[in-house]
C-alpha positions as a printed Julia matrix, in Angstrom:
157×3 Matrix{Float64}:
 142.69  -103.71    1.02
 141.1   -101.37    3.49
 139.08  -102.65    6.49
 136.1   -101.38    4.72
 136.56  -103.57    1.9
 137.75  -106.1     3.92
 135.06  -105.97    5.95
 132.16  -105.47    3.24
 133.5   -108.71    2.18
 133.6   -110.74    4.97
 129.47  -109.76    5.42
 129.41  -110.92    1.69
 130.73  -114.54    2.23
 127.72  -117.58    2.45
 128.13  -119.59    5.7
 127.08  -123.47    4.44
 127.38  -126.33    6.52
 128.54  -129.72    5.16
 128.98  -132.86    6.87
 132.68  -133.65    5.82
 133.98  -129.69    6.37
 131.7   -128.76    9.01
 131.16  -124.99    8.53
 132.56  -123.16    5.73
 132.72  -119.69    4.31
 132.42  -119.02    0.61
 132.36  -116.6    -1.71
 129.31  -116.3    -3.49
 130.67  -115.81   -7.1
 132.71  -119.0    -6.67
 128.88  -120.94   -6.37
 128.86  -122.85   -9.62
 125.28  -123.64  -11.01
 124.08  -126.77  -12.51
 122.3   -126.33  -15.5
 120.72  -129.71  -14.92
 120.68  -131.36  -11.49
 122.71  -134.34  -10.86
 120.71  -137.73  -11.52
 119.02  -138.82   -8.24
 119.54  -135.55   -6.73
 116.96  -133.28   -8.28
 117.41  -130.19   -5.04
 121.01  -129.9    -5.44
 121.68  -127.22   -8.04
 124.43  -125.02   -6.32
 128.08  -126.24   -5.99
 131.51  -125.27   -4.78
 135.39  -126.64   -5.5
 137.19  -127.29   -2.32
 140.44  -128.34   -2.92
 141.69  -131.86   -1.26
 144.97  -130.71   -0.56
 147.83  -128.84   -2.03
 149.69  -132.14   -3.22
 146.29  -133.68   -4.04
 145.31  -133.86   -7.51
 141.38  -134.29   -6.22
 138.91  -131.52   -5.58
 135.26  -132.54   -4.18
 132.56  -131.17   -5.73
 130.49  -129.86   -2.52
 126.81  -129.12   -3.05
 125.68  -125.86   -1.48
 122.11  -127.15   -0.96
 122.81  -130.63    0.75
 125.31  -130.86    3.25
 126.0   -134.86    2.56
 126.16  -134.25   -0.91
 130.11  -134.19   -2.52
 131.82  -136.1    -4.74
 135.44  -136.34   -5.3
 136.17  -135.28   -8.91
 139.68  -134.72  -11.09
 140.05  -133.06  -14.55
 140.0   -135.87  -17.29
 143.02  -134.9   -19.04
 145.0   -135.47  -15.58
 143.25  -139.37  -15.7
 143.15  -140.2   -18.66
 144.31  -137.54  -21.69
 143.14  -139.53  -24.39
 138.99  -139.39  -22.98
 137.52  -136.91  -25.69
 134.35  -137.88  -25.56
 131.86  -135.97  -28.0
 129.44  -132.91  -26.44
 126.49  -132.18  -27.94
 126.13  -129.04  -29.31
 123.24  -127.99  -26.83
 125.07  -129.01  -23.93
 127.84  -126.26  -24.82
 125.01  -123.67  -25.85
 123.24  -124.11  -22.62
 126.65  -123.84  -20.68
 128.31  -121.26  -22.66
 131.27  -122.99  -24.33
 132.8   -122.2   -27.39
 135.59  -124.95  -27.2
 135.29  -127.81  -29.2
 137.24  -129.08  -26.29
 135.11  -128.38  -22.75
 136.39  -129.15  -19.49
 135.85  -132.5   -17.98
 135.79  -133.25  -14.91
 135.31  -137.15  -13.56
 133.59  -138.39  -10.83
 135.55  -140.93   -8.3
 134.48  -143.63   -6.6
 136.98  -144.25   -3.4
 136.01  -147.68   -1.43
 136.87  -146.97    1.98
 139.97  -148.38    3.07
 140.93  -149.51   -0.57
 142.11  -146.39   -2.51
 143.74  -148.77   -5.05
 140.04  -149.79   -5.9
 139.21  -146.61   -7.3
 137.42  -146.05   -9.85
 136.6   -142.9   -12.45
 133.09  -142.84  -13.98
 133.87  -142.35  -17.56
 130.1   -142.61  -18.43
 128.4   -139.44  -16.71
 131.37  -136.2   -16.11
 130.77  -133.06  -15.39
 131.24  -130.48  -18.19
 132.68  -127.38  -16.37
 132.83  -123.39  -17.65
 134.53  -122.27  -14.77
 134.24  -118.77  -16.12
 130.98  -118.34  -16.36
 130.54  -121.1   -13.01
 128.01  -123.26  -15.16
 128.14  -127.12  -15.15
 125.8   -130.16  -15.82
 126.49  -133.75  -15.63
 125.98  -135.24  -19.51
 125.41  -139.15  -20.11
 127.54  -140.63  -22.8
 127.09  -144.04  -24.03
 127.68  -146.82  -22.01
 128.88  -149.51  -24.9
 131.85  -146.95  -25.2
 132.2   -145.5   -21.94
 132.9   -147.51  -18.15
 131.0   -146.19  -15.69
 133.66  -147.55  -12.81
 136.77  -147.44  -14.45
 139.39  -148.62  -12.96
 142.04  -145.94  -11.84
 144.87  -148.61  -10.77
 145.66  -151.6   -13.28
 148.53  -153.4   -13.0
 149.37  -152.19  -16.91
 148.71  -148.53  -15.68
 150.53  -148.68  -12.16
């Protein structure tokens, strides 16, 4: 890459602040948009992955618009493979999916100082086209769905 480029880019990258990173850079075609905001947090509408870690199978979900706002999400299929829940047809119009099949991702809940008390929210996950960096949170039904499932059982380990 030339230093041109290399510099053009570096003026292209978004400085945001966020309480758990402190400043980052990103780039602004990794920004996903919400189609719909989050319940209970109607100004956040701009998000970024951040990887935990390399060995981590967690990502948070940092909000570009509030700095405390992140949640620690995985990909369903790595949780649980057999959580298929059914996405209404809008809800893949309005985020560009074709798949019968979207990708999931679930939202964690992490008590501090008891990992083994985590829980997955089954009932509300984010349905992700990372190609087109679209999302929205959808809300299944909660006779079928937990909203804190538990992550560790002693039948799952």
């Amino acid at each position: 890459m030339s230093a041109a480029v290399q510099e053009q880019n570096n003026r292209d990258l978004l400085k945001v602040h966020t309480s758990r990173f402190g400043e980052i850079e990103i780039q602004p075609d990794k920004i996903i948009r919400m189609t719909a905001p989050f319940l209970g947090f109607p100004d956040s509408h701009r998000f970024i992955m951040r990887h935990h870690g390399d060995k981590s199978p967690f990502t948070w979900f940092q909000s570009v618009d509030d700095p405390d706002l992140a949640f620690v999400v995985i990909p369903s299929a790595s949780l649980v493979p057999q959580y298929s829940p059914k996405i209404s047809a809008s809800t893949l119009k309005d985020l560009h999916i074709n798949s019968s099949k979207p990708e999931l991702l679930l939202i964690l809940t992490i008590p501090h100082g008891r990992p083994l008390e985590m829980t997955a929210n089954l009932l509300g996950p984010i349905v992700l086209n990372a190609d087109k960096r679209l999302a929205c949170q959808v809300l299944l039904d909660p006779a079928t769905y937990d909203v804190r499932w538990p992550v560790f059982t002693e039948s799952k380990g």
